[in-house]
One Martini backbone bead per residue (centre of mass of N, CA, C, O) as a GRO file, in nm:
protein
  415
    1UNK     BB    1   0.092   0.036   0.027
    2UNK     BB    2   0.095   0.365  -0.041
    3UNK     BB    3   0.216   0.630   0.082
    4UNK     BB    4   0.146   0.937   0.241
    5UNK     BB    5   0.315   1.172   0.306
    6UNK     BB    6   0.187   1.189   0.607
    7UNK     BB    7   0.306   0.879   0.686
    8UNK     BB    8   0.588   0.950   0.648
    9UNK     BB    9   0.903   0.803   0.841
   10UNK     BB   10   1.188   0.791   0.863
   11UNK     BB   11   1.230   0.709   1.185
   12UNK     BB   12   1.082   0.452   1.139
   13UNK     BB   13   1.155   0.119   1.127
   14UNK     BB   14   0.916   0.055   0.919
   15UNK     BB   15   0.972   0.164   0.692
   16UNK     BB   16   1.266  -0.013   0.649
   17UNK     BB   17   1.077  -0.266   0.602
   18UNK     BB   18   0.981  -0.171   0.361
   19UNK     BB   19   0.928  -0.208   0.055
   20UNK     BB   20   1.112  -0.080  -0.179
   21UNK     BB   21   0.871   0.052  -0.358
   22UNK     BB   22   0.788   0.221  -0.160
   23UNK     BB   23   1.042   0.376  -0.070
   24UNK     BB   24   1.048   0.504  -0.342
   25UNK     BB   25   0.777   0.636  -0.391
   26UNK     BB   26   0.788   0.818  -0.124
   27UNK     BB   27   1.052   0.976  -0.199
   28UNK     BB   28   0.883   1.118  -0.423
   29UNK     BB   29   0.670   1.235  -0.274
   30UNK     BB   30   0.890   1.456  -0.123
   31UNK     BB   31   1.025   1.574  -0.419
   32UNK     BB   32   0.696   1.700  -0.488
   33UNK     BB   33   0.797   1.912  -0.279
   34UNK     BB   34   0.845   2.219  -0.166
   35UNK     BB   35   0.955   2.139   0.055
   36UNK     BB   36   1.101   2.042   0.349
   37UNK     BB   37   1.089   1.750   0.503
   38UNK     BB   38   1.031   1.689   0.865
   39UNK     BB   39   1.202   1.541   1.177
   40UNK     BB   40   1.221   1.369   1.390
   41UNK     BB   41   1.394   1.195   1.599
   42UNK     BB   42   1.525   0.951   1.792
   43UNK     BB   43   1.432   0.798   2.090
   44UNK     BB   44   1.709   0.646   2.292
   45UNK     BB   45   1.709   0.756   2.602
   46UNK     BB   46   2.024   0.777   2.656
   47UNK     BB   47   1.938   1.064   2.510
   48UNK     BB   48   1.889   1.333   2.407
   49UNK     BB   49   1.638   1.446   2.211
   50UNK     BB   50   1.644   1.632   1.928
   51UNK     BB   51   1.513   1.866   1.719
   52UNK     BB   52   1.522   1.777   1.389
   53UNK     BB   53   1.516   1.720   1.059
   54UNK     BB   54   1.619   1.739   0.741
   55UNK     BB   55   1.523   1.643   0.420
   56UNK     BB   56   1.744   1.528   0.099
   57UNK     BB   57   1.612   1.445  -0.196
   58UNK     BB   58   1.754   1.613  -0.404
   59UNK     BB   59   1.976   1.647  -0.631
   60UNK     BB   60   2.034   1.900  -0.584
   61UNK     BB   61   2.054   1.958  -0.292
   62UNK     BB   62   2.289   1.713  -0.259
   63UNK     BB   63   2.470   1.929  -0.432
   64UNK     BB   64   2.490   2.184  -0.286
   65UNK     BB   65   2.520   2.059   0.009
   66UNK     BB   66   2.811   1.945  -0.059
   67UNK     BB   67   2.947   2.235  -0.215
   68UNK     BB   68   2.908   2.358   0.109
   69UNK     BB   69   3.101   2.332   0.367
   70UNK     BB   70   3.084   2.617   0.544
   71UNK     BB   71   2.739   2.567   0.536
   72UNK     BB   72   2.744   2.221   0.550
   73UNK     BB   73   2.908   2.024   0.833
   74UNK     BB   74   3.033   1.744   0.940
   75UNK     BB   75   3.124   1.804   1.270
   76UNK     BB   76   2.810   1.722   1.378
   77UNK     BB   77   2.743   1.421   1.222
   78UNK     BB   78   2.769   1.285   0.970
   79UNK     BB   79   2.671   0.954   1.067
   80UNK     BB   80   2.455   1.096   1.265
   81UNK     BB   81   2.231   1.194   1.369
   82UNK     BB   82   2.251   1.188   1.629
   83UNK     BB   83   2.501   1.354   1.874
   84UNK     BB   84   2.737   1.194   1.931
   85UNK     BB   85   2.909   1.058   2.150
   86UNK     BB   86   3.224   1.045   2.264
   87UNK     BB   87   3.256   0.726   2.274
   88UNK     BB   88   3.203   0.705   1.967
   89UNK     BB   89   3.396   0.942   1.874
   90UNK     BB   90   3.674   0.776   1.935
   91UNK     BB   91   3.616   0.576   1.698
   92UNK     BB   92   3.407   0.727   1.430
   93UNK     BB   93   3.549   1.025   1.392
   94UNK     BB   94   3.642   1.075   1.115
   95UNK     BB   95   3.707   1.212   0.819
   96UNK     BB   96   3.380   1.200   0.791
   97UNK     BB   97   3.349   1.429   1.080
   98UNK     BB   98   3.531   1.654   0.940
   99UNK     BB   99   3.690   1.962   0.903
  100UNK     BB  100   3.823   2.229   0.827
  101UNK     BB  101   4.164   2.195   0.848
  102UNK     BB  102   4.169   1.880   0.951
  103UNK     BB  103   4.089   1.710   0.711
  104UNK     BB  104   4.281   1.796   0.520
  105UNK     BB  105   4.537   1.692   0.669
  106UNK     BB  106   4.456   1.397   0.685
  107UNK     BB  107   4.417   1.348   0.388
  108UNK     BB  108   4.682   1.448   0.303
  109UNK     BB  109   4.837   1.184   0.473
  110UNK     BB  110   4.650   0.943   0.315
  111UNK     BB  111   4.754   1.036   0.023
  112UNK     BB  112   5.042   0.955   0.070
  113UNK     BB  113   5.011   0.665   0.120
  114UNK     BB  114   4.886   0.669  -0.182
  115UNK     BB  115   5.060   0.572  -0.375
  116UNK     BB  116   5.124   0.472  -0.653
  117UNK     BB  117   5.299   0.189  -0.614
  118UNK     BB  118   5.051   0.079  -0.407
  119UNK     BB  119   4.828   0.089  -0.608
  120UNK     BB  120   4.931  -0.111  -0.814
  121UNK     BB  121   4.966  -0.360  -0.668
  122UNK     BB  122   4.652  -0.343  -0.582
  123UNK     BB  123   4.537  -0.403  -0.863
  124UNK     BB  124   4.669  -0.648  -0.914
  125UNK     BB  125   4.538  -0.811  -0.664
  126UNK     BB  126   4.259  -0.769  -0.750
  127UNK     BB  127   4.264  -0.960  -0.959
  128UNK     BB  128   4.380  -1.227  -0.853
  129UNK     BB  129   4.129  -1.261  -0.618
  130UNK     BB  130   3.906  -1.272  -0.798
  131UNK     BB  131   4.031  -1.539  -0.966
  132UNK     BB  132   4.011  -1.724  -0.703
  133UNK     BB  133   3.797  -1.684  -0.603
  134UNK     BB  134   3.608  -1.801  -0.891
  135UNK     BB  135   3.757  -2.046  -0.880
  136UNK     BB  136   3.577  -2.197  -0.620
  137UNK     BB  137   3.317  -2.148  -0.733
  138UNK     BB  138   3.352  -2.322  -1.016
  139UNK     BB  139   3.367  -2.591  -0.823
  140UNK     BB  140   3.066  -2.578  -0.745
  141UNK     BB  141   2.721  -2.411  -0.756
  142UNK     BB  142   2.667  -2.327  -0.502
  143UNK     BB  143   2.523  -2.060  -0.269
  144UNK     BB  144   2.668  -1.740  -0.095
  145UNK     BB  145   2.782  -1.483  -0.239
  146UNK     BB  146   2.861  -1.317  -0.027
  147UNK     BB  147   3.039  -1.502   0.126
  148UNK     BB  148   3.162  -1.638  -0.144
  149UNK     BB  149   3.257  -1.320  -0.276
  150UNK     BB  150   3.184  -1.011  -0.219
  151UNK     BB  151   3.340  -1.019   0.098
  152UNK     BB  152   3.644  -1.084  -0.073
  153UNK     BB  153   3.771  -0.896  -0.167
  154UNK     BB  154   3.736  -0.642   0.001
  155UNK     BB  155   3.888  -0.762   0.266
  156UNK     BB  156   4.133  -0.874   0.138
  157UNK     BB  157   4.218  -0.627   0.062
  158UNK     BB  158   4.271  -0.413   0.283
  159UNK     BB  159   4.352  -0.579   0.490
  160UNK     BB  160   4.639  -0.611   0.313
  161UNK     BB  161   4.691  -0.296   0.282
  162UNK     BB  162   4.740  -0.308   0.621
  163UNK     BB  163   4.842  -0.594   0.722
  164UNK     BB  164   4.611  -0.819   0.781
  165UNK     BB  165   4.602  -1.080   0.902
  166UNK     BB  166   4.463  -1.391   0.823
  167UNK     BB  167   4.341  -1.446   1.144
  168UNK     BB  168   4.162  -1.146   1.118
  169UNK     BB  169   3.924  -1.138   0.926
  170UNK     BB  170   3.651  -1.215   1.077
  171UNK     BB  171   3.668  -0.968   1.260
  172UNK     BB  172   3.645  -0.783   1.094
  173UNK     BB  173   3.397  -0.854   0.958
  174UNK     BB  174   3.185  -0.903   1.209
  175UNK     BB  175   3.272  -0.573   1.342
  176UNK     BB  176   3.146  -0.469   1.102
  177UNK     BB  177   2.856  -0.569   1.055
  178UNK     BB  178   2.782  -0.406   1.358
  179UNK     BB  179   2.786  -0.151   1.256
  180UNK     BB  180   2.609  -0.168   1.006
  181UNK     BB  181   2.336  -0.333   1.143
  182UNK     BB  182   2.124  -0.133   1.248
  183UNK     BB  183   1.810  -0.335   1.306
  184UNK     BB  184   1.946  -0.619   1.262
  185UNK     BB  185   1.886  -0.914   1.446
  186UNK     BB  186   2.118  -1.096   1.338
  187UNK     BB  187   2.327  -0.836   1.528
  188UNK     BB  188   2.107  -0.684   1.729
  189UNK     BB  189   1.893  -0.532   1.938
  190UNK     BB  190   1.612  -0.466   1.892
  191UNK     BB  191   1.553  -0.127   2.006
  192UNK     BB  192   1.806  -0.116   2.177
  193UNK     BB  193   2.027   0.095   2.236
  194UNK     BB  194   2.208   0.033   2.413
  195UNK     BB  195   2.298  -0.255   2.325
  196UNK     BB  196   2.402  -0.133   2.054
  197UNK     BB  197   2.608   0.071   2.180
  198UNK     BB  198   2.790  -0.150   2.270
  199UNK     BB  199   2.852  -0.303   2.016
  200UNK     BB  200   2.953  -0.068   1.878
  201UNK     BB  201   3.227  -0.075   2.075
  202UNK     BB  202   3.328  -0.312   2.089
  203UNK     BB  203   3.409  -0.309   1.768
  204UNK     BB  204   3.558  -0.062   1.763
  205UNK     BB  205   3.789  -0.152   1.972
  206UNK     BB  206   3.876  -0.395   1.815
  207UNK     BB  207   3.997  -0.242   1.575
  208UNK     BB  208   4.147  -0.034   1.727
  209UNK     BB  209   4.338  -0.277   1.854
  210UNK     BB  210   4.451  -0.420   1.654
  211UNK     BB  211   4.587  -0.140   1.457
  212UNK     BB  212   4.752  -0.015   1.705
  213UNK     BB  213   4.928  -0.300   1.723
  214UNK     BB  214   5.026  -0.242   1.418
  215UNK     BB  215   5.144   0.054   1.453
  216UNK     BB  216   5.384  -0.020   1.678
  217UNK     BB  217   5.535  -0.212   1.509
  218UNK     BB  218   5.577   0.002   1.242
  219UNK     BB  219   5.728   0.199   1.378
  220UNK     BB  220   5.975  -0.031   1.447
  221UNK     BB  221   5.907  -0.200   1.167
  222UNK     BB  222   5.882  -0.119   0.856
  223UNK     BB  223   5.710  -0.149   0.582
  224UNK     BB  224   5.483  -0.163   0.280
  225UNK     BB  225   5.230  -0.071   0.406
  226UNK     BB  226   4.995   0.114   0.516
  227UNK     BB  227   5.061   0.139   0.797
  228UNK     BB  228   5.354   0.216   0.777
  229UNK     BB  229   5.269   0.499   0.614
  230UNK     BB  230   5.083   0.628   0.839
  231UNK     BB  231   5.291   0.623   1.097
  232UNK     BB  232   5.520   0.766   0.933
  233UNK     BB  233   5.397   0.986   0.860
  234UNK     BB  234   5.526   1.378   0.792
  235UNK     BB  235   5.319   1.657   0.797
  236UNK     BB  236   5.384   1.910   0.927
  237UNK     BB  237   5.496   1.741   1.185
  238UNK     BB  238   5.259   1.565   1.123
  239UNK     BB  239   5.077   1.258   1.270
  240UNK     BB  240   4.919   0.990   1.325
  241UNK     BB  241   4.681   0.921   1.567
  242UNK     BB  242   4.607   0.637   1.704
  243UNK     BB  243   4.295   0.763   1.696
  244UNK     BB  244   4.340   0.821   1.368
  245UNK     BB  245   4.416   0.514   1.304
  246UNK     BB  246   4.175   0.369   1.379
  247UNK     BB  247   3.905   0.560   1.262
  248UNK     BB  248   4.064   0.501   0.928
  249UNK     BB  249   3.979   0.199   0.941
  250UNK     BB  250   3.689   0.190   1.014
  251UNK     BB  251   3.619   0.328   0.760
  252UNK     BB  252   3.739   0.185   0.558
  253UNK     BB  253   3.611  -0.107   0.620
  254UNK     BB  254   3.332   0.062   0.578
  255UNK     BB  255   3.349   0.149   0.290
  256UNK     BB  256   3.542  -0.086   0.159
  257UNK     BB  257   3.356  -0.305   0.232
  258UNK     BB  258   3.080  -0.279   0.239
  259UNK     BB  259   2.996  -0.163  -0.004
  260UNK     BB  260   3.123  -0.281  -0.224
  261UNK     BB  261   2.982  -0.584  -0.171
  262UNK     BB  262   2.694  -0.462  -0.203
  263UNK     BB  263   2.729  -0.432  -0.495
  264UNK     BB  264   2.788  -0.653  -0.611
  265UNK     BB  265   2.549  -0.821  -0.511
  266UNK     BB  266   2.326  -0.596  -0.635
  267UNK     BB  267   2.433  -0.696  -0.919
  268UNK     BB  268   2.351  -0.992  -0.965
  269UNK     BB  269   2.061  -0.909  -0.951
  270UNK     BB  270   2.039  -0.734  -1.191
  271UNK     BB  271   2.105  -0.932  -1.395
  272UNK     BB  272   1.887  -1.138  -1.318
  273UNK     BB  273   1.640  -0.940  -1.338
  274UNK     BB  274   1.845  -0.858  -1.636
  275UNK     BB  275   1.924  -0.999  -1.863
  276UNK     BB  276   1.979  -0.795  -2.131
  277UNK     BB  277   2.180  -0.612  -1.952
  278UNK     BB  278   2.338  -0.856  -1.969
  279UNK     BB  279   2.360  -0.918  -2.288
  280UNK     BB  280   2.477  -0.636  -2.337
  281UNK     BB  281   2.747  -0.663  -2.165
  282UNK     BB  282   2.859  -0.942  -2.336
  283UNK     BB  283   2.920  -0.798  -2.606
  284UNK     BB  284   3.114  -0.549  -2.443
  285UNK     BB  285   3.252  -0.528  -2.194
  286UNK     BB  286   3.449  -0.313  -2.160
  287UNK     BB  287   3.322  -0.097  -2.313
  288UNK     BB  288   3.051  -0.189  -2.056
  289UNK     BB  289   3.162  -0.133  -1.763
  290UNK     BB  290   3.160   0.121  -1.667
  291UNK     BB  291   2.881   0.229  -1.653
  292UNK     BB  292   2.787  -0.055  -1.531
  293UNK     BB  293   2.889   0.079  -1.240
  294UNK     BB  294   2.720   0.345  -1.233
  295UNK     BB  295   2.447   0.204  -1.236
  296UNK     BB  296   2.474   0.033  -0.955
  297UNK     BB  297   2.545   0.243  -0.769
  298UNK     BB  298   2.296   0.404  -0.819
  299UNK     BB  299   2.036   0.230  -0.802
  300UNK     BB  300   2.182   0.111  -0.486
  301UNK     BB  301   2.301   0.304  -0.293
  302UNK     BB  302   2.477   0.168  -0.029
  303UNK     BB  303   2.457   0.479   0.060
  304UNK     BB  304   2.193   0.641   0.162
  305UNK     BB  305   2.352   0.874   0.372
  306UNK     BB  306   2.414   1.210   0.495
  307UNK     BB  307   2.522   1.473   0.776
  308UNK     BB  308   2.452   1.815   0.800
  309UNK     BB  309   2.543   2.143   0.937
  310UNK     BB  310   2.453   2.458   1.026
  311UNK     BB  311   2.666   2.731   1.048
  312UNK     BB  312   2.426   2.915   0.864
  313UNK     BB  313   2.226   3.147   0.754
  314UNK     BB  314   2.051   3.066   0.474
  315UNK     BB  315   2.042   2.897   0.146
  316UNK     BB  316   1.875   2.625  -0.030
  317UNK     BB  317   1.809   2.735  -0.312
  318UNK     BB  318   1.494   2.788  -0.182
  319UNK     BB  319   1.572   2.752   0.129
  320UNK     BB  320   1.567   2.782   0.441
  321UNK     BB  321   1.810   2.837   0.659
  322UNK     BB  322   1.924   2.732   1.000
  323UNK     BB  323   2.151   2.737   1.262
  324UNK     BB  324   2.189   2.396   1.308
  325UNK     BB  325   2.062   2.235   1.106
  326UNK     BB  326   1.955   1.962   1.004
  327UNK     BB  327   2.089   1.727   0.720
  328UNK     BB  328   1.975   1.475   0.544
  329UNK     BB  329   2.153   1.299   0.229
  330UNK     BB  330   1.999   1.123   0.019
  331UNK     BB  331   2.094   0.964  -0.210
  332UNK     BB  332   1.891   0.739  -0.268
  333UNK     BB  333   1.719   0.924  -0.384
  334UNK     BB  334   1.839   1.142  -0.589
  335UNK     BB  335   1.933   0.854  -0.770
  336UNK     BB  336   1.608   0.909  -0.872
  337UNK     BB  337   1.574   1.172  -0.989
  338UNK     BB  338   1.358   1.315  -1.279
  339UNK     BB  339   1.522   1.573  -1.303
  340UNK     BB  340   1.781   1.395  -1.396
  341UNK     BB  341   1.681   1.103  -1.456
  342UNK     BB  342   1.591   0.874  -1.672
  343UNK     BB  343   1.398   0.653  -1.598
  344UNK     BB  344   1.503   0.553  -1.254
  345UNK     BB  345   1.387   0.245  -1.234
  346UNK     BB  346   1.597   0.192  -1.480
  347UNK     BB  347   1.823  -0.055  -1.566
  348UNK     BB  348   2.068   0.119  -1.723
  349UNK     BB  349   2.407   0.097  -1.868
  350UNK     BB  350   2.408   0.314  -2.071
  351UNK     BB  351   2.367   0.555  -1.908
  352UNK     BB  352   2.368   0.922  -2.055
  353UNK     BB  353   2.431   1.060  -1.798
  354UNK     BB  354   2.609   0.995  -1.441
  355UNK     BB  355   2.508   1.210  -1.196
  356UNK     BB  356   2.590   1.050  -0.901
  357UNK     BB  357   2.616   0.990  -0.545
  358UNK     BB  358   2.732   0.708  -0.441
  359UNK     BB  359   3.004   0.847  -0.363
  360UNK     BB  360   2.870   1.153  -0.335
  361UNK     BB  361   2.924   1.451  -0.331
  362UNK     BB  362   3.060   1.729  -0.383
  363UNK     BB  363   3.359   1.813  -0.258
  364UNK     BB  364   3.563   1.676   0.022
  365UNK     BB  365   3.357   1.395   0.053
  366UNK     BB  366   3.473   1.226  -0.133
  367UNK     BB  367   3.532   0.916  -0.221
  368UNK     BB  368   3.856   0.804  -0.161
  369UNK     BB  369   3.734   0.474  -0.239
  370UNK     BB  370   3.635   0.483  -0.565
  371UNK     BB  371   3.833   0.380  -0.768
  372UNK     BB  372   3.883   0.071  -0.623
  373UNK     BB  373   3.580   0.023  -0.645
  374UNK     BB  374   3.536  -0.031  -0.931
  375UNK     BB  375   3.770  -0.204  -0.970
  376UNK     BB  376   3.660  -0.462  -0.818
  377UNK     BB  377   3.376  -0.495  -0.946
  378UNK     BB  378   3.493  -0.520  -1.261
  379UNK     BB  379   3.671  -0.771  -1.164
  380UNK     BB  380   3.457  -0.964  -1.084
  381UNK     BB  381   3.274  -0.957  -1.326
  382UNK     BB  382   3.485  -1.025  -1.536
  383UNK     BB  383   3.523  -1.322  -1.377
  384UNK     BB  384   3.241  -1.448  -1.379
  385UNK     BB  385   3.184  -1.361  -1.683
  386UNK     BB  386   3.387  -1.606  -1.774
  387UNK     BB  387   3.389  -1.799  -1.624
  388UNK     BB  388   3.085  -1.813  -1.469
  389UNK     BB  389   2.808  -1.707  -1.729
  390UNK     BB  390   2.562  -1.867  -1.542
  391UNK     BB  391   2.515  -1.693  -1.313
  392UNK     BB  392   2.287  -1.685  -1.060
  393UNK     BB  393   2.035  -1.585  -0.891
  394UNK     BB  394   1.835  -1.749  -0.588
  395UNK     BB  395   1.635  -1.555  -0.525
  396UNK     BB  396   1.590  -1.366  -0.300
  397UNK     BB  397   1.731  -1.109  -0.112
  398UNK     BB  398   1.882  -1.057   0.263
  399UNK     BB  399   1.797  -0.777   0.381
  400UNK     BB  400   1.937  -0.495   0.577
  401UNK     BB  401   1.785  -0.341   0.849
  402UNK     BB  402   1.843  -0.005   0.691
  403UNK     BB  403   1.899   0.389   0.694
  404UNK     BB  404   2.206   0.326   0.573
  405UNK     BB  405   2.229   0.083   0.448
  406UNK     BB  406   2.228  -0.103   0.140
  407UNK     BB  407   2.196  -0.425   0.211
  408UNK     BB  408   2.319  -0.741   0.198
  409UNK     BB  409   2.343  -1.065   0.342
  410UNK     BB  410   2.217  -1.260   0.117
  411UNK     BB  411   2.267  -1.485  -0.170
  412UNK     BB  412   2.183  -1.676  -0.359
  413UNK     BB  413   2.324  -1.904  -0.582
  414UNK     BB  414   2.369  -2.041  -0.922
  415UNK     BB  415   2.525  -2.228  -1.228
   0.00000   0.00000   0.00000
């Protein structure tokens, strides 16, 4: 049943729990309004209950704050609505949630550890991993590909990039989990604020002690991984501190493994329900791969939002905004706005120009491992449409109960 504006409520999870299709037209219904439509917070208990944000649904708005940092704000609490404690914020405060030129400074020591020479290393390596999963998959015949695929390549570059044992990697993948679990039972307690919140906790600590204590090796013993660019790195006399290498270690992880994965597992199931446009990517992969990869990400937009405060009263676009005013920036609206994409509810791997947000809008927090993540995709689905052309989903996906990730948990599949 279509819901009326007036029922629409982003912070009910029950919203975040119907089907696909009603939460995409709901959303349309948002971006046909003229005003900015405003909710209240949720009440965590736990926490003193917020002012409450507005919803920014267009294509216009989610990109025009997003290119004017000084006027809407990452630094108070750029992942979550609700006003982030402090010890949550010593865990997750990462670069996605600083602003200039603080931000600035750690992007740009961040930057200097992805030399060339590392970047190509690890393009090599996503080639080799790639080859290696999808041949272990074409022994099988079954089973569930996030586990079995979507969730090993990028687990495995990271880590390797970070230099994370592999006797290690389960821990992470876990861990990861349980941050962006958002209310899905399968991970924390539904509805518990409390219990979510220490769950958030012990993970981002067990991440947090992993990278600290592999960070303090390489200070004493320096290789060739980022972990050991990254502490051993020093501009303008200043390097990373241990805190700064914790919580860039889990926006890593949780950037760039949990987003791509969902990625990943999100393609395949779009390719068995358009056949179509599985044969038209196999009639000319190379040429039709770069597109098909920029259409998985905007259909599927991963990262559903992101959080922005008004540093001072302004205009966005037509709208009023007040200092202090919470924003969050719905990307996945955005990338569905018929203002900008023609018919957005269809797959279609074509699609020129395709000026999406799923990485992302304009501004200082474009996603630094956007580069990567396409890479890691094309790469995925070149070897498994070459190795097992046969590969597609069996059934529908199990998804992820989140308000923040748009994530598959499980997806059967068949050869």
């Amino acid at each position: 049943m279509a819901l009326g504006v007036e029922d629409i409520n982003l912070t009910d999870w029950d919203f975040w729990a119907r089907p696909l299709q009603e939460r995409h037209a709901a959303f349309k219904s948002l971006r046909d309004r003229q005003e900015l439509a405003f909710f209240q917070e949720p009440d965590l208990v736990i926490l003193p209950q917020g002012p409450g944000y507005y919803a920014l649904v267009s294509h216009a708005d989610v990109v025009e704050a997003s290119r004017r940092p000084a006027d809407f704000c990452s630094g108070q609490g750029a992942i979550n609505i609700a006003d982030m404690p402090t010890d949550m914020n010593e865990y997750f405060g990462s670069m996605i949630s600083m602003d200039d030129p603080r931000h600035a400074h750690i992007r740009r020591i961040v930057s200097r550890a992805f030399s060339p020479k590392m970047i190509q290393r690890f393009e090599d390596q996503v080639d080799t991993v790639a080859a290696q999963i999808v041949a272990e998959v074409n022994n099988g015949g079954a089973g569930d590909f996030v586990v079995d695929v979507a969730a090993r390549l990028p687990l495995k570059i990271i880590c390797d990039m970070m230099g994370i044992p592999e006797e290690h990697y389960k821990t992470v993948f876990d861990a990861s989990n349980v941050i962006l679990a958002g209310n899905d039972p399968e991970f924390v307690e539904q509805n518990d604020f409390e219990q979510m919140s220490m769950s958030l906790l012990t993970a981002g600590q067990t991440l947090k002690d992993l990278v600290e204590d592999l960070g303090r090796q390489r200070r004493e013993h320096p290789t060739d991984d980022l972990t050991s660019a990254l502490v051993n790195a020093n501009i303008d006399g200043e390097s990373l501190t241990d805190q700064e290498l914790g919580s860039f270690f889990i926006l890593l992880v949780v950037a760039g493994n949990e987003t791509t994965r969902n990625a990943i597992a999100h393609g395949l199931d779009l390719f068995t329900a358009n056949p179509d446009q599985r044969a038209l990517l196999l009639e000319d992969f190379e040429a039709r791969i770069p597109a098909a990869v920029e259409e998985i990400v905007r259909y599927t937009s991963p990262v559903i939002w992101m959080r922005r405060t008004a540093t001072c009263d302004t205009m966005l676009n037509e709208h009023e905004i007040k200092a202090g005013d919470k924003l969050i920036l719905y990307y996945w609206a955005a990338n569905r706005d018929d203002a900008v994409f023609t018919d957005p509810d269809r797959f279609d791997i074509t699609r020129h120009p395709n000026p999406h947000v799923g990485f992302g809008g304009p501004g200082p927090h474009f996603c630094l491992g956007a580069h990567l993540a396409r890479r890691e995709i094309t790469v995925m689905f070149r070897e498994l449409f070459s190795q097992v052309p046969g590969i597609r989903a069996a059934g529908e996906p199990d998804r992820l109960l989140s308000n923040f990730i748009n994530g598959i948990k499980h997806l059967r599949y068949q050869i």
